[in-house]
C-alpha beads as a LAMMPS data file, in Angstrom:
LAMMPS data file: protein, C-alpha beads

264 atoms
263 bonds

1 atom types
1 bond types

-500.0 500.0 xlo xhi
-500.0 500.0 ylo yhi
-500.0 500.0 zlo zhi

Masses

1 110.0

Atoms # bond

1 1 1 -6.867 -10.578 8.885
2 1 1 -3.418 -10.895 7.000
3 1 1 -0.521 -13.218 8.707
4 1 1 2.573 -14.234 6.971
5 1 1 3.938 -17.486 8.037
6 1 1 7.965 -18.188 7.642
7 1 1 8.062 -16.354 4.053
8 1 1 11.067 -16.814 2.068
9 1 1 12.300 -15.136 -1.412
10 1 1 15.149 -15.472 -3.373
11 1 1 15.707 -14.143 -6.520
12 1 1 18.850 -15.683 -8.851
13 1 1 19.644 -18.600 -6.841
14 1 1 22.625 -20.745 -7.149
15 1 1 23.995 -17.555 -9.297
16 1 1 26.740 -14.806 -8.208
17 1 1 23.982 -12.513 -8.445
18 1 1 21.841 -14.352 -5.808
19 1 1 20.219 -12.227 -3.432
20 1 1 18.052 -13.310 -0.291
21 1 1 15.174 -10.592 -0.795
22 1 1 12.896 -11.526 2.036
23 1 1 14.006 -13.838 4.743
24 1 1 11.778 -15.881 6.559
25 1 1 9.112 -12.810 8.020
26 1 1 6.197 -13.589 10.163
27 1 1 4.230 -11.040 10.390
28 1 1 0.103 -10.421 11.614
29 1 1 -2.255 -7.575 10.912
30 1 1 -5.244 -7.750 12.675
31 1 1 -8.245 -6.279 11.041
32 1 1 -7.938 -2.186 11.515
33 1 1 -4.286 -2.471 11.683
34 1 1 -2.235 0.195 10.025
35 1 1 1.409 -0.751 9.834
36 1 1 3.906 1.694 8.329
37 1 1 6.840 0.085 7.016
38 1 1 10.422 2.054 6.485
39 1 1 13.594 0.523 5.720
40 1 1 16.669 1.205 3.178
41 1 1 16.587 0.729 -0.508
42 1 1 17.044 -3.336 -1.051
43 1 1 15.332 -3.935 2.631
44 1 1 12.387 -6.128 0.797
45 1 1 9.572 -3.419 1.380
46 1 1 8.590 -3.632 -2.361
47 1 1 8.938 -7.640 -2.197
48 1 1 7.308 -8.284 0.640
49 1 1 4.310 -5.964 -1.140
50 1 1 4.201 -8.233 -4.112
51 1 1 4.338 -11.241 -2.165
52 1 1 1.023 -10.148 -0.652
53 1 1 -0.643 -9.110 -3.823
54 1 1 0.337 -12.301 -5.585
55 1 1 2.841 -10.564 -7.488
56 1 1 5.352 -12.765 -6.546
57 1 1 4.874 -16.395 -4.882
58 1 1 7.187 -17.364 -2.206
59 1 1 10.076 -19.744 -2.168
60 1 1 8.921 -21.136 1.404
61 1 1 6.063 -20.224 3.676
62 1 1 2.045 -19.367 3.664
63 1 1 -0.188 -16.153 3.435
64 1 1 -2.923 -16.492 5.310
65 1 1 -5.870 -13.478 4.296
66 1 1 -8.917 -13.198 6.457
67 1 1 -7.996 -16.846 7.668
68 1 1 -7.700 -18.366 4.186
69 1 1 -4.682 -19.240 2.592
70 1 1 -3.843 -17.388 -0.295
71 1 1 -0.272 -18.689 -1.374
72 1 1 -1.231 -20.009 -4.290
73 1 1 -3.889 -17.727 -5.498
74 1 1 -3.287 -15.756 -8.712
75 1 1 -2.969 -12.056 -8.548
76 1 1 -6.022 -11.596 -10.313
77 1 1 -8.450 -13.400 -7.508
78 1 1 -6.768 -11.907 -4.797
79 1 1 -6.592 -8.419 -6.174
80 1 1 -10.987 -9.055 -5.172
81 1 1 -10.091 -8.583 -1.407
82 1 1 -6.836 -6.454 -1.668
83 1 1 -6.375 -2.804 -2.637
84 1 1 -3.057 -1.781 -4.010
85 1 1 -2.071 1.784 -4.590
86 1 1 1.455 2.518 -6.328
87 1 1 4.407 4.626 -6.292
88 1 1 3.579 6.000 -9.933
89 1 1 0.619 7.712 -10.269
90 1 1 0.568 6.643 -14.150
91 1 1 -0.282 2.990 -12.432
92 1 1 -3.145 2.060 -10.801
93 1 1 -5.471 3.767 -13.919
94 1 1 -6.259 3.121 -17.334
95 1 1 -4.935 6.684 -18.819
96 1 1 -7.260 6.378 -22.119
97 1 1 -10.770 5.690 -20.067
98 1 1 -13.131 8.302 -18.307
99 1 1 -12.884 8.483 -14.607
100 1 1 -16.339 7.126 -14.389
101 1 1 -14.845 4.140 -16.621
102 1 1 -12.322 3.674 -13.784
103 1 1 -14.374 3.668 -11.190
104 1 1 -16.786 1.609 -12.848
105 1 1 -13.985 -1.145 -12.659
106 1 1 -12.502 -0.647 -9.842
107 1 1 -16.833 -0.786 -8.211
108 1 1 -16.668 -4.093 -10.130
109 1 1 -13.482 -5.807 -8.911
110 1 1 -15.393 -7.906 -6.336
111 1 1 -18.456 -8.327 -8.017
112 1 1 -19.382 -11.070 -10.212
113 1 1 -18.745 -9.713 -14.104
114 1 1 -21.849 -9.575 -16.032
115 1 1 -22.815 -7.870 -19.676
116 1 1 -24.769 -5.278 -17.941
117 1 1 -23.331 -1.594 -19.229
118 1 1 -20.661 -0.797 -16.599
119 1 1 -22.017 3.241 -16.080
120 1 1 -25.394 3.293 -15.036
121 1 1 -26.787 5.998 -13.748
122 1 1 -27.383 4.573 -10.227
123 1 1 -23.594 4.140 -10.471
124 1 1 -23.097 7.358 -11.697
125 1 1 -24.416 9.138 -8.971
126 1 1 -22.817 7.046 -5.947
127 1 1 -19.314 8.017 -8.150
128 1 1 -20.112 11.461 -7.511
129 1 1 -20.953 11.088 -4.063
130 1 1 -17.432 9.282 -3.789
131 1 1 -15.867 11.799 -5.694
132 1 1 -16.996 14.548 -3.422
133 1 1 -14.971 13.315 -0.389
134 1 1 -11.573 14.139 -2.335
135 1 1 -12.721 17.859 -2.493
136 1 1 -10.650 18.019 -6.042
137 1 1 -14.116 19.011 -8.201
138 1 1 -13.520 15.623 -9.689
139 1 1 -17.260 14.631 -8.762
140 1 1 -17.377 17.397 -12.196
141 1 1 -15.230 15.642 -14.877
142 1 1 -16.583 12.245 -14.951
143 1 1 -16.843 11.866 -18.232
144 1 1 -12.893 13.487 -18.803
145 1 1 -9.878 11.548 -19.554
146 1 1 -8.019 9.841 -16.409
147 1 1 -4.425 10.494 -18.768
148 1 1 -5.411 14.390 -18.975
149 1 1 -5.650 14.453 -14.691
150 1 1 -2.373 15.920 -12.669
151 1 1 -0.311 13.260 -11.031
152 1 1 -2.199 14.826 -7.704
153 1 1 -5.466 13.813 -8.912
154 1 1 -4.505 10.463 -9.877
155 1 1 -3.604 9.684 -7.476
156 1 1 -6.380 10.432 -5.444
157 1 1 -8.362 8.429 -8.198
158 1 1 -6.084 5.401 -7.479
159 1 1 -6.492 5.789 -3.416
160 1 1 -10.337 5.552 -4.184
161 1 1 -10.526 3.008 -6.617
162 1 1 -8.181 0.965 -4.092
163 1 1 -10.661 1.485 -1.337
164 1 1 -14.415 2.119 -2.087
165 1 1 -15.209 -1.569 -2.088
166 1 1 -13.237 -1.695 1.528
167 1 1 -11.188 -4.601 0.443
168 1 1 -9.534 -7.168 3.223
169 1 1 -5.985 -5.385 2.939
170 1 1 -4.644 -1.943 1.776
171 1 1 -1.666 -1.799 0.188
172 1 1 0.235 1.548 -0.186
173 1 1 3.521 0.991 -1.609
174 1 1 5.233 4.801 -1.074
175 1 1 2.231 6.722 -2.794
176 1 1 3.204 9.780 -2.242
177 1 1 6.793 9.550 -2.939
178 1 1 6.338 10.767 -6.814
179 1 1 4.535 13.885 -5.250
180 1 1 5.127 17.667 -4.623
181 1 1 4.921 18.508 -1.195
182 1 1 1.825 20.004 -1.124
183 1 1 0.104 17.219 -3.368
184 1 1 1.436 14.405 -1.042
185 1 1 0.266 16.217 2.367
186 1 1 -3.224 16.002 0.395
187 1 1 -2.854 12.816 -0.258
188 1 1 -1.492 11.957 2.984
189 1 1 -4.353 13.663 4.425
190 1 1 -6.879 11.851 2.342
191 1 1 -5.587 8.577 3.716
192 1 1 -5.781 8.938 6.751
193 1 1 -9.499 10.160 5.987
194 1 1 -10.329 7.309 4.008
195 1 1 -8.889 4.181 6.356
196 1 1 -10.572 5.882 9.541
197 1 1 -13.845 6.042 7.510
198 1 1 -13.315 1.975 6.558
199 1 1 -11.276 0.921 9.176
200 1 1 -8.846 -0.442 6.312
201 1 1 -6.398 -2.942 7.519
202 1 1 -3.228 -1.550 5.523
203 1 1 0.288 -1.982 4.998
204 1 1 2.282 1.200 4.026
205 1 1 5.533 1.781 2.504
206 1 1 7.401 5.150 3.040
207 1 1 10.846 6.805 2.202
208 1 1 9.344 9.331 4.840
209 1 1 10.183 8.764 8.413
210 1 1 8.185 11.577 10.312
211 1 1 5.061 10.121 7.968
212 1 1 5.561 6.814 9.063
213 1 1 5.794 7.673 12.657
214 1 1 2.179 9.940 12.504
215 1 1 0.145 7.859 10.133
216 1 1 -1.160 3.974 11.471
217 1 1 -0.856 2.312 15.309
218 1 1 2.261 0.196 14.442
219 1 1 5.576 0.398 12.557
220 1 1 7.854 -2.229 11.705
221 1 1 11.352 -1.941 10.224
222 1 1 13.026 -3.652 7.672
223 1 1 16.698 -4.355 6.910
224 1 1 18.469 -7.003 4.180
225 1 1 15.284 -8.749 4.059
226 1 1 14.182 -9.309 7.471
227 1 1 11.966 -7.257 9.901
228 1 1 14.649 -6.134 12.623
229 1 1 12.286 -3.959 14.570
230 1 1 8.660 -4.107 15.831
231 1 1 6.771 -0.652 17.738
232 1 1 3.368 -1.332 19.072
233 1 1 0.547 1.656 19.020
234 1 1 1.552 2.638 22.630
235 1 1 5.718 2.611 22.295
236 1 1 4.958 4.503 18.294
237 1 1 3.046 7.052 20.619
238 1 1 6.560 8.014 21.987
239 1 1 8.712 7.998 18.876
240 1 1 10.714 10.396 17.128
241 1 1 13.435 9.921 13.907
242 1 1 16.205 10.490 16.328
243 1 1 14.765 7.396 18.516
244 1 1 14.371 5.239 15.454
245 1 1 17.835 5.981 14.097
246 1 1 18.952 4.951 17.763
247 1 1 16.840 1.657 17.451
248 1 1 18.755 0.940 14.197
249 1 1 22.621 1.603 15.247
250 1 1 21.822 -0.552 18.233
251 1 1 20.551 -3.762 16.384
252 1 1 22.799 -3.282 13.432
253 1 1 25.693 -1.657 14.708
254 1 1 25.910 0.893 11.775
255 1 1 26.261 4.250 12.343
256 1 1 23.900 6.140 10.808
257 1 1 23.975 9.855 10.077
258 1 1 20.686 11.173 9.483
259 1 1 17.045 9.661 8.350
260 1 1 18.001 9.964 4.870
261 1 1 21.125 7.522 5.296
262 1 1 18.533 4.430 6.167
263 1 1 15.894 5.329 3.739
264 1 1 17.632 6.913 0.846

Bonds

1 1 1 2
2 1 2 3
3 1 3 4
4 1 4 5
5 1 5 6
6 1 6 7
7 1 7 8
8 1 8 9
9 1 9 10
10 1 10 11
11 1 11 12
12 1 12 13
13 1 13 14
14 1 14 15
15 1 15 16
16 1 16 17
17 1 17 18
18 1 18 19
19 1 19 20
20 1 20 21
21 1 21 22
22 1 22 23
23 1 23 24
24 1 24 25
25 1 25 26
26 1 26 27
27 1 27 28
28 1 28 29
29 1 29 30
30 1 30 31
31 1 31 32
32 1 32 33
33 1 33 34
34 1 34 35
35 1 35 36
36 1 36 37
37 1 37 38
38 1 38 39
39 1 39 40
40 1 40 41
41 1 41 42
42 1 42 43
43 1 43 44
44 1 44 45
45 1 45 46
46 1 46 47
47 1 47 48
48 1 48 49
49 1 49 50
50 1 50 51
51 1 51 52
52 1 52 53
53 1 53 54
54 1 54 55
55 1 55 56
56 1 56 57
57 1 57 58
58 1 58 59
59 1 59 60
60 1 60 61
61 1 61 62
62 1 62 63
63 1 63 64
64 1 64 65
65 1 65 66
66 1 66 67
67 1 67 68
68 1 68 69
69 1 69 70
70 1 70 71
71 1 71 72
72 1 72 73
73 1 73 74
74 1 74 75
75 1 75 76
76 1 76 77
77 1 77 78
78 1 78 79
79 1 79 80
80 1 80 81
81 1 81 82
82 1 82 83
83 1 83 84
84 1 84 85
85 1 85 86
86 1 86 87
87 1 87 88
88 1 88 89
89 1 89 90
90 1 90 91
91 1 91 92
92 1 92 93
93 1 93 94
94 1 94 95
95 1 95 96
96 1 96 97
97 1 97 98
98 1 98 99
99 1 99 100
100 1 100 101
101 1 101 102
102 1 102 103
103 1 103 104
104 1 104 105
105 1 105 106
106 1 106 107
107 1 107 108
108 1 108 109
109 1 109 110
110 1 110 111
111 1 111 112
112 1 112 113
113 1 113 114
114 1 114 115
115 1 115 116
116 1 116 117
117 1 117 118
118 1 118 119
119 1 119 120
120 1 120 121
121 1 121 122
122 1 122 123
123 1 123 124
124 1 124 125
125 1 125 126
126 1 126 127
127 1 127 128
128 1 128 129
129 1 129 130
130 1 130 131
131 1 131 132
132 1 132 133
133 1 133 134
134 1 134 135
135 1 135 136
136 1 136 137
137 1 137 138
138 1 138 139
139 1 139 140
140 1 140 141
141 1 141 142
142 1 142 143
143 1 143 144
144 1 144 145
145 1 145 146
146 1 146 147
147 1 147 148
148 1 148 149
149 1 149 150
150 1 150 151
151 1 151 152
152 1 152 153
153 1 153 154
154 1 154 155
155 1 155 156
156 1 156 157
157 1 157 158
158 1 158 159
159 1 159 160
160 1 160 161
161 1 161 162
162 1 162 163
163 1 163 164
164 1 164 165
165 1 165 166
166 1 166 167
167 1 167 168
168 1 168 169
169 1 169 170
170 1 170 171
171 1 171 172
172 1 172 173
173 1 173 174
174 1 174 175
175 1 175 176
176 1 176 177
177 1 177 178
178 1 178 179
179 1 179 180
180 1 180 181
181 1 181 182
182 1 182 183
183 1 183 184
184 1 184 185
185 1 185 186
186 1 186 187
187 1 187 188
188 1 188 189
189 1 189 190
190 1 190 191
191 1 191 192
192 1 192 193
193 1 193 194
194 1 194 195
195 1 195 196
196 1 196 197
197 1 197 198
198 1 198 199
199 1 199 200
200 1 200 201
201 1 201 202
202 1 202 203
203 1 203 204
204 1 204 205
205 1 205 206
206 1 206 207
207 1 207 208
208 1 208 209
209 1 209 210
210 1 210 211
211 1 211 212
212 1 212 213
213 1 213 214
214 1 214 215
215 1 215 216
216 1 216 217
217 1 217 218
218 1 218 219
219 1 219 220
220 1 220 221
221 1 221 222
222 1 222 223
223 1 223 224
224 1 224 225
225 1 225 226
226 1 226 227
227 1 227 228
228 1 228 229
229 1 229 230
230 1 230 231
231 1 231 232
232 1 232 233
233 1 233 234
234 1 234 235
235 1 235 236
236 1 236 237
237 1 237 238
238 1 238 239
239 1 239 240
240 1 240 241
241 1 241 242
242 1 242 243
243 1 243 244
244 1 244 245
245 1 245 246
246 1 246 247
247 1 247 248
248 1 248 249
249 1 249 250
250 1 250 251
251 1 251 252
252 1 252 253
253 1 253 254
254 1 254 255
255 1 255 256
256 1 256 257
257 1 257 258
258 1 258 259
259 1 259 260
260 1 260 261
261 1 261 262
262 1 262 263
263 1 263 264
């Protein structure tokens, strides 16, 4: 579904300030995989995410989605097969539109764009069917501003948007981070819902080890750009923080004093 072939990114080079950001990764997901990804601040989480959204292009190496390449595609074509959901719940959302108005773009993102109104009420009521599965009363407010929504509700608005046309790839680049406790276990909660109910192939970004280790059947670890440690569904079965931290002293050598040491 998504593979990542010998991918390369530098950013400032030939500088002082050059910095090797994401050093030749191969990685697979096959389709259904859900891959948590952890790592320290500078790793190349974020990177590697824009790399596979077209963000960024690569310095060296191909991405392959559903067995096309992709490398050169803009960000604008591929966002039609991948779903994104961001750190910020300001992003994802146009603030000054209805939530209808947001879903009826996000319901259009793989569709071919026509002059037809984008709210119709055939449209209207699958939104509030979709709606309903948050269990926020959101299926209610259609017609309210997005930018007058908590940053809870958001983004749950962003995770649906992201997935209701089941694009290729998920992308969840620490959406819950911005979150109160409470809001982010909902929203935790609701992910989980939502990828079983697709089968999403995804790709998630945490600062949170214990989340990592519950959510998806694989985890991968990064460090100064590279991915330095690989757990299939049945060894992730078995983990704890303690065993991870373990995993990362022995194949770096650093000491490391608690979870918040590698992911801080």
């Amino acid at each position: 579904m998504l593979r990542l072939n010998q991918i390369n990114k530098v950013f400032n080079e030939g500088t002082p300030d050059e910095k090797i950001a994401i050093d030749h990764i191969e990685l697979e997901l096959k389709r259904g995989d859900f891959v948590t990804v952890i790592g320290s601040n500078g790793a190349g989480k974020s990177t590697l995410m824009n790399i596979i959204s077209g963000a960024l292009t690569p310095d060296v190496g191909e991405i392959y989605l559903d067995g096309k390449n992709v490398t050169n595609m803009t960000e604008y074509n591929r966002s039609k097969l991948i779903g994104r959901v961001f750190q910020d719940p300001m992003a994802g959302t146009a603030p000054s539109m209805t939530i209808e108005e947001n879903l009826a773009m996000a319901y259009s993102r793989n569709k071919t764009r026509t002059f037809r109104q984008g709210v119709t009420k055939k449209r209207r009521e699958l939104f509030k069917e979709v709606l309903e599965s948050l269990h926020l009363g959101l299926e209610n407010r259609l017609t309210a501003k997005v930018g007058l929504l908590s940053g809870g509700e958001r983004q749950a608005l962003s995770l649906l948007m992201a997935t209701f046309t089941e694009p290729c790839v998920l992308l969840l680049d620490e959406h819950t981070a911005a979150l109160d406790p409470s809001r982010a276990e909902l929203i935790t909660n609701l992910t989980k819902q939502i990828i079983d109910q697709y089968g999403l192939t995804t790709l998630m970004v945490t600062h949170n080890m214990q989340q990592a280790i519950d959510l998806g059947n694989r985890l991968i670890m990064m460090d100064k750009g590279q991915i330095i440690l690989e757990v299939n569904e049945n060894e992730k079965k078995k983990l704890t923080i303690e065993s991870l931290l373990h995993e990362f002293q022995r194949i770096r050598g650093t000491q490391m004093a608690n979870d918040r040491a590698i992911l801080s």
